[in-house]
DOKOL-504305 format. One line per field, with one value per residue (C-alpha): residue number from 1; x, y, z. Coordinates in nm, 3 decimals. Layout:
BEGIN
num <- [NUM,...] $
u <- [X,...] $
v <- [Y,...] $
w <- [Z,...] $
//
This chain:
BEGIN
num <- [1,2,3,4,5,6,7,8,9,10,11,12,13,14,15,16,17,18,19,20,21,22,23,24,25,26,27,28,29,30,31,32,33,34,35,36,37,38,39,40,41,42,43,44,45,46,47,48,49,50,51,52,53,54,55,56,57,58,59,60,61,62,63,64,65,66,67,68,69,70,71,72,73,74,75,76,77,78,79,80,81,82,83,84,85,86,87,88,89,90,91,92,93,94,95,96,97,98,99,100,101,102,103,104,105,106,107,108,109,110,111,112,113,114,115,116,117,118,119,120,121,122,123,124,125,126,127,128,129,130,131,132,133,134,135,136,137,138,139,140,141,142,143,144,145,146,147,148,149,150,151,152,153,154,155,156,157,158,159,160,161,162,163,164,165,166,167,168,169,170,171,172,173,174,175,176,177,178,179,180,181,182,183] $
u <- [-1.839,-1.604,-1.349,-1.128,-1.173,-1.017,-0.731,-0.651,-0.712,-0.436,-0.183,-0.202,-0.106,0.155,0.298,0.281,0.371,0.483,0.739,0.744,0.886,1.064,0.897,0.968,1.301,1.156,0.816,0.893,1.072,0.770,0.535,0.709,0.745,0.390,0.413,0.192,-0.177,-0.452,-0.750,-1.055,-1.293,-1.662,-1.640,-1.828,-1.799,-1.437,-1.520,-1.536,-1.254,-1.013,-1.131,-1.039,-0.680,-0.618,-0.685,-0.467,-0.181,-0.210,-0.238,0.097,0.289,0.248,0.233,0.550,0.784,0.852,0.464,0.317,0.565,0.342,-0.034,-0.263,-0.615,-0.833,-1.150,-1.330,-1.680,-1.506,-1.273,-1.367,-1.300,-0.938,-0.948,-1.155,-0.887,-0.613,-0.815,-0.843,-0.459,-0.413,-0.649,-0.449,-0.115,-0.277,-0.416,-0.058,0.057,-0.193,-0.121,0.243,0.341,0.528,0.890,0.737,0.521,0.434,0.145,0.203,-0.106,-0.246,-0.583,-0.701,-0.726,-0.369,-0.239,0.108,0.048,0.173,0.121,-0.185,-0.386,-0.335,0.037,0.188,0.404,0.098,0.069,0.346,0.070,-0.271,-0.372,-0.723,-0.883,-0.785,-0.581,-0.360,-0.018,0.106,0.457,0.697,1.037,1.211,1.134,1.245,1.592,1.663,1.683,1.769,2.138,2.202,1.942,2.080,1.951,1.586,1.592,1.639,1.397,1.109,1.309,1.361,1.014,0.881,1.193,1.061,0.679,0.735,0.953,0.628,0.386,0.035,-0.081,0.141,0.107,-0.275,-0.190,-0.002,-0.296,-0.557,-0.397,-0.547,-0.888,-0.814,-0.676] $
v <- [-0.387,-0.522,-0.268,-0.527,-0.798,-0.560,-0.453,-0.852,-0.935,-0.629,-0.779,-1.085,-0.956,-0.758,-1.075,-1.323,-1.160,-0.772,-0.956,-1.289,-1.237,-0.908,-0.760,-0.412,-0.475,-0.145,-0.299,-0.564,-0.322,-0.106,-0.366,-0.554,-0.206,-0.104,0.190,0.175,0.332,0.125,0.367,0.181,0.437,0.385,0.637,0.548,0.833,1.020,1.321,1.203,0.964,1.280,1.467,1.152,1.120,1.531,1.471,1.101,1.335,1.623,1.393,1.192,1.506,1.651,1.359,1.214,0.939,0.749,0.682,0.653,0.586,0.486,0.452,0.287,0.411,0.140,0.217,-0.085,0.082,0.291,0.233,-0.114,-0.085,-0.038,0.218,0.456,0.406,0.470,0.853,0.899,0.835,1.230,1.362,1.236,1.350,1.713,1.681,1.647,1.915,2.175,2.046,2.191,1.773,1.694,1.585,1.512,1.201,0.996,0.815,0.487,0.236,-0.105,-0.247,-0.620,-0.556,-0.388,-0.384,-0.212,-0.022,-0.297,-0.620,-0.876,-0.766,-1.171,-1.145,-1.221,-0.949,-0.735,-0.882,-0.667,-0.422,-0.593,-0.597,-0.729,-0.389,-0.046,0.146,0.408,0.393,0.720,0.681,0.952,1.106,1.070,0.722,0.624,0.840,0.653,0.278,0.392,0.462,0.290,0.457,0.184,-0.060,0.102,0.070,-0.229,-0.337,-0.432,-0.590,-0.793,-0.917,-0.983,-1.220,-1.341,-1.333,-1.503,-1.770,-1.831,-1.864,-1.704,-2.044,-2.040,-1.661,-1.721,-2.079,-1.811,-1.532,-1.813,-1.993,-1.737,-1.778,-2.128,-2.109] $
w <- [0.737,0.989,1.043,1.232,0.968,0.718,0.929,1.035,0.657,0.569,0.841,0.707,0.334,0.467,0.632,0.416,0.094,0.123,0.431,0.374,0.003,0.084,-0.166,0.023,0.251,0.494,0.550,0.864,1.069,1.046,1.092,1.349,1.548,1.495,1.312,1.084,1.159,0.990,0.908,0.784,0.612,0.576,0.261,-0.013,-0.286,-0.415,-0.273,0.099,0.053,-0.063,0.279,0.450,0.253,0.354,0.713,0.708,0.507,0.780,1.085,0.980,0.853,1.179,1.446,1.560,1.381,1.669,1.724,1.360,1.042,0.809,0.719,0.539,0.433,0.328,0.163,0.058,-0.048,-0.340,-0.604,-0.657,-1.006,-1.083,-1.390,-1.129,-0.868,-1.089,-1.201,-0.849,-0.768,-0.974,-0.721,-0.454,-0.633,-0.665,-0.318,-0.164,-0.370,-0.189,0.110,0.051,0.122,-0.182,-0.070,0.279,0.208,-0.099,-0.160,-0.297,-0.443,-0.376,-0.529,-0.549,-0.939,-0.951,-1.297,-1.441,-1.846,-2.087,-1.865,-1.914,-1.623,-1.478,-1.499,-1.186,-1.106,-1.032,-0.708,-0.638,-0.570,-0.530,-0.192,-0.025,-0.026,-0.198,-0.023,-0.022,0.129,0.299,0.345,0.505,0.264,0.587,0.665,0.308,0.333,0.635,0.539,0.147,0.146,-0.165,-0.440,-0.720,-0.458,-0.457,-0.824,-0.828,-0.609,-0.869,-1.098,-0.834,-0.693,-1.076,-1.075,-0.725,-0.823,-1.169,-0.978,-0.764,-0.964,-0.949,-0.795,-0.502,-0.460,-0.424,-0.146,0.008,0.065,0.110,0.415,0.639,0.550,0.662,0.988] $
//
């Protein structure tokens, strides 16, 4: 596995649709200020990918804002399939608990085969969440208290990228992801 491959093939999702259709308004500032750590793990079983998650959650709890506001953990060699993933998100959940984390960082999820309960699994406001590899997105309270002043505003946030996604089109969503693999 190319480690670097993954991370470039991450950036580039991240650009072209998380940014480039707003689909999180907090994202490009982040991004743009490198501050988000990109931690490629060679894991390929649930167990070692939950020791991995604990020492991600400890290392960003306790490292500085100003350096590291976000990360990702991509695991590409587990969870492939997206029922398994979504099991393993309650492990995570219960993991942060222990850690005594809850209210300091939230784990947020992204998975190539990202579905929402009660869509068709190729509607195309799951792209909302499907992303190149599975990952898990560690995200700090703090960071999200700062830029959310308005929580009516946050709510309405994925209301508005189906509107955006479903204006789209799955077709041009896909163009859109593929034109890297071009250049």
């Amino acid at each position: 596995m190319d480690k670097q491959e993954v991370i470039d093939r991450t950036r580039h999702w991240i650009s072209a649709l998380v940014i480039g259709l707003n689909l999180c308004p907090f994202a490009q500032r982040v991004f743009q200020g490198e501050k988000i750590r990109y931690i490629v793990t060679e894991c390929e079983d649930e167990n070692s990918l939950l020791r991995d998650l604990a020492g991600e959650l400890k290392a960003l709890a306790s490292g500085p804002i100003e350096i590291v506001e976000t990360t990702l953990l991509i695991h590409p060699l587990v969870l492939a399939n997206f029922l398994d993933y979504v099991e393993f998100l309650g492990r995570g959940e219960k993991l942060l608990g222990d850690l005594g984390l809850r209210g300091v960082i939230q784990l947020a999820s992204f998975h190539p085969d990202y579905y929402f309960a009660d869509t068709d699994p190729e509607a195309v406001e799951n792209y909302t969440n499907r992303s190149p590899y599975p990952m898990l997105h560690l995200l700090r309270e703090e960071s999200i208290s700062r830029v959310a002043d308005d929580p009516d505003e946050l709510l309405a946030i994925p209301q508005r990228n189906i509107e955006t996604l479903r204006r789209l089109g799955r077709a041009k969503i896909v163009e859109m992801l593929a034109r890297r693999e071009e250049s």
